[in-house]
C-alpha positions in Angstrom: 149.1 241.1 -13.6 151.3 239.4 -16.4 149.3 238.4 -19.1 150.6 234.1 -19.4 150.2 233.8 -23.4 153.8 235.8 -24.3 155.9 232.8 -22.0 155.4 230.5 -24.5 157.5 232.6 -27.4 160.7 231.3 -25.5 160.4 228.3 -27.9 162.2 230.3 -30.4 165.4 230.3 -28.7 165.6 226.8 -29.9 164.4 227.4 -33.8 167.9 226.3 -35.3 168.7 223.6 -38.2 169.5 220.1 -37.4 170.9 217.5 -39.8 168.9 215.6 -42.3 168.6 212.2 -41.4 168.4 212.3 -37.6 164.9 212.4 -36.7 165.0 211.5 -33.2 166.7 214.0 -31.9 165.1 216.9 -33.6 161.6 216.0 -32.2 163.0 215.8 -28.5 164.6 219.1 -29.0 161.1 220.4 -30.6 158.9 218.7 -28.0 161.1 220.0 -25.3 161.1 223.8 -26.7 157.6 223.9 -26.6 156.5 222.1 -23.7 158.1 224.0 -21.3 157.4 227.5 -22.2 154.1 226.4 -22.6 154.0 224.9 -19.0 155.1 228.0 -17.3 152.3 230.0 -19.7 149.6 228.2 -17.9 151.7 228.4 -14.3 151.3 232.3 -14.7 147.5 231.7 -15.4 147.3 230.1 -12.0 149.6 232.9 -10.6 147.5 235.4 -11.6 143.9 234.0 -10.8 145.1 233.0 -6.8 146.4 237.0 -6.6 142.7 237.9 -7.8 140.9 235.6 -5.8 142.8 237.5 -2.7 141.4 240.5 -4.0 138.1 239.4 -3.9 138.2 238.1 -0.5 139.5 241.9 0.3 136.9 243.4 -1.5 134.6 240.9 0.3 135.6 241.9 3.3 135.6 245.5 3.1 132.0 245.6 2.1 131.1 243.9 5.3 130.5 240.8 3.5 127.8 241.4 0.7 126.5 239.2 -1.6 126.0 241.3 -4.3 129.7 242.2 -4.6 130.2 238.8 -3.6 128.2 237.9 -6.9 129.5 240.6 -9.2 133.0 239.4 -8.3 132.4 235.9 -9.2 131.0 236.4 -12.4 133.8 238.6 -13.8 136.2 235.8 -12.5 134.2 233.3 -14.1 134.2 235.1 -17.4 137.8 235.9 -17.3 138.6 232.5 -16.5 136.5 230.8 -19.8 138.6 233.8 -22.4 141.7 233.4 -20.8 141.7 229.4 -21.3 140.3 229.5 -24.7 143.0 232.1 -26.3 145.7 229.8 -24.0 144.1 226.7 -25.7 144.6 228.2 -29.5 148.2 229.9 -28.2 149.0 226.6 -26.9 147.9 225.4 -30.3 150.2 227.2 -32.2 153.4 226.8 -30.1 153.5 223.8 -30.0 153.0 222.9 -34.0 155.2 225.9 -34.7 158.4 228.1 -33.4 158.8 231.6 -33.8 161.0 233.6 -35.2 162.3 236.2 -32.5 163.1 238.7 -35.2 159.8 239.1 -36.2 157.1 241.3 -35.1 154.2 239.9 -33.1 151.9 240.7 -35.7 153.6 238.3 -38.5 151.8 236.0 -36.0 147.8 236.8 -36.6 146.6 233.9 -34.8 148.7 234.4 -31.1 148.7 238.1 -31.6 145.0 238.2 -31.8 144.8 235.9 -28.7 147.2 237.5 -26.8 145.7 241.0 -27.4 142.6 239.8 -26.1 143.7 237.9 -22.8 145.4 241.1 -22.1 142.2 242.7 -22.8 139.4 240.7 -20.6 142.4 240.7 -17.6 142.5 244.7 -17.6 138.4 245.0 -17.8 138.1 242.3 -14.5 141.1 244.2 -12.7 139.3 247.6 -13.4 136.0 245.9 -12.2 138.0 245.0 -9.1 139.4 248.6 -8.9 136.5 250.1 -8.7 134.8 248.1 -6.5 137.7 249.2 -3.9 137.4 252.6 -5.0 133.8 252.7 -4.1 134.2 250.5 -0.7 136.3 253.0 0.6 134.5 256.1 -0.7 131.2 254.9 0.9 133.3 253.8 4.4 134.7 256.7 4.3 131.6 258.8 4.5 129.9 256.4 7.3 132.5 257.0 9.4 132.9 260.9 8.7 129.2 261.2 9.6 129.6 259.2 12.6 132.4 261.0 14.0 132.5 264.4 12.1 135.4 266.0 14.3 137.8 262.8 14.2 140.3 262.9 11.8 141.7 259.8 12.7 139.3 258.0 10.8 141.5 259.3 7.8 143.8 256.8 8.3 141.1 254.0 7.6 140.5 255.3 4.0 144.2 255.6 3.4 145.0 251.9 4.7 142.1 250.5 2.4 143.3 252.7 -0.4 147.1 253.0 -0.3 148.5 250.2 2.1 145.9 247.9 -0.2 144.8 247.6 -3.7 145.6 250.8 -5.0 149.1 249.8 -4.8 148.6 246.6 -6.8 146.2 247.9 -9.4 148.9 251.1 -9.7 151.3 248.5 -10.6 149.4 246.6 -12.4 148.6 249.4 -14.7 152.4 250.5 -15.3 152.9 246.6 -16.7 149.9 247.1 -19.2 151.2 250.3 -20.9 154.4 248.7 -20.7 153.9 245.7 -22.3 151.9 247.9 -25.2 154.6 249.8 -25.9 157.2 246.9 -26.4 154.5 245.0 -27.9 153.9 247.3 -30.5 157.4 249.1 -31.7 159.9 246.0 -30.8 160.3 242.5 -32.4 159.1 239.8 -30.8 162.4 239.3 -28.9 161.7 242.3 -26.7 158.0 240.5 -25.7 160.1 237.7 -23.6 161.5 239.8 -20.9 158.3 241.9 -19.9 156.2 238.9 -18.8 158.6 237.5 -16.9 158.7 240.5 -15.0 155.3 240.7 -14.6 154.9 237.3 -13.0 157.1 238.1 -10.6 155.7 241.4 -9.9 152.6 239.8 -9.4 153.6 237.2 -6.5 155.2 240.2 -4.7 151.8 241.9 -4.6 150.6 238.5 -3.5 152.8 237.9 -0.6 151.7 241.6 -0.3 148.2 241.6 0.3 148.0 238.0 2.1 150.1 240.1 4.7 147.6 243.4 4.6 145.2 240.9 5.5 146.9 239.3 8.9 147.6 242.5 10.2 144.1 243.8 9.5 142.8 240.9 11.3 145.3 241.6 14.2 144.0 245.3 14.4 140.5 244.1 14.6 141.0 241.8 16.9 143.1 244.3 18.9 140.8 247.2 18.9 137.6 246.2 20.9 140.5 245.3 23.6 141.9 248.5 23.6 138.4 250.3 23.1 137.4 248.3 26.5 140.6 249.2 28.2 140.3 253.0 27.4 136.8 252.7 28.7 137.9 251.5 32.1 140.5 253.8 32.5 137.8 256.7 32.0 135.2 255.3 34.7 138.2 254.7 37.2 139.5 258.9 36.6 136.0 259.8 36.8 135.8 257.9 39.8 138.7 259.0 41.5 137.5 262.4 41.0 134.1 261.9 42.2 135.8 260.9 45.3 137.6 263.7 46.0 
């Protein structure tokens, strides 16, 4: 959900003269103002690729295991995966040979604006690819089932589960950080640009925790149902049987 390339602009908290003459020290204080913003840029890469790999395995799933969704998963993931490194690899770049200033806009910065505009760009196409993949799996199961049982309304509540209690929730949210961070992006200074993915990063590993626990209790309900489907059948035979009797 949170684009990683912003992180690294907390290295300009530590943009401040030092004396002429002690080298030493400047250079630890620059190595350590870019390393670790830089660090926690790629950790929120990471972040964000395990939260979509969980989605896939959903979207897997809810297809009843196809290949071709399988594929068509993979390859955006893949694609993702090569853009997002390459415009971290030139961010990375820049950070570390320079600091910004946070009272600048992002576009005095042509070379991590560019990149950063872009990640966010290829991140929103895959998560849309993903969204409509869901869309679709529940449209299509939704229709099976309502010809299968036309008069049981029940079957609603599948639909709703796959929609609401999954990724709908996730890609909603997802889509409130994205017009969120253009905003800031685009009428505040840079300063304003350190907050947002932050939030987003966190937001993300909620909706992780989130949808790794959708999962275990959609397993639990599977594995519950043919056990209750089997005991409602039994009850039926032994009322039809006691009635037969009398």
């Amino acid at each position: 959900m949170s684009s990683p390339g912003t992180l690294g602009l907390h290295s300009s908290y530590y943009q401040r003269p030092f004396p002429s003459g002690v080298g030493s020290p400047v250079i630890q204080e620059r190595t350590v103002a870019s390393f670790f913003p830089v660090l926690e840029s790629w950790f929120s890469c990471v972040l964000i690729w395990l939260v979509q790999i969980i989605l896939q395995m959903r979207l897997y799933a809810i297809h009843n295991g196809s290949k071709r969704i399988l594929l068509v998963g993979l390859l955006g993931f893949v694609v993702e995966i090569i853009i997002t490194i390459t415009c971290m690899v030139q961010i990375t770049k820049f950070e570390v040979s320079k600091l910004l200033d946070l009272t600048d806009h992002i576009m005095s910065y042509p070379t991590v604006a560019t990149n950063i505009y872009i990640n966010y760009a290829v991140v929103t196409a895959y998560e849309c690819l993903l969204f409509a993949l869901a869309i679709f799996a529940a449209i299509r199961r939704h229709k099976e089932e309502h010809v299968a049982h036309p008069v049981n309304l029940n079957k609603l509540q599948d639909l709703r589960a796959i929609l609401i209690s999954g990724n709908i929730v996730y890609f909603f949210g997802t889509l409130l950080y994205v017009i969120a961070y253009s905003v800031v992006s685009l009428t505040l200074p840079t300063q304003w640009m350190i907050a947002v993915p932050r939030l987003g990063s966190a937001v993300t590993a909620v909706f992780g925790c989130h949808l790794v626990l959708h999962i275990r209790s959609s397993r639990a309900h599977t594995r519950l149902a043919p056990q209750e489907h089997e005991n409602h059948l039994l009850t039926v035979l032994c009322d039809r049987s006691k009635r037969t009797r009398r």
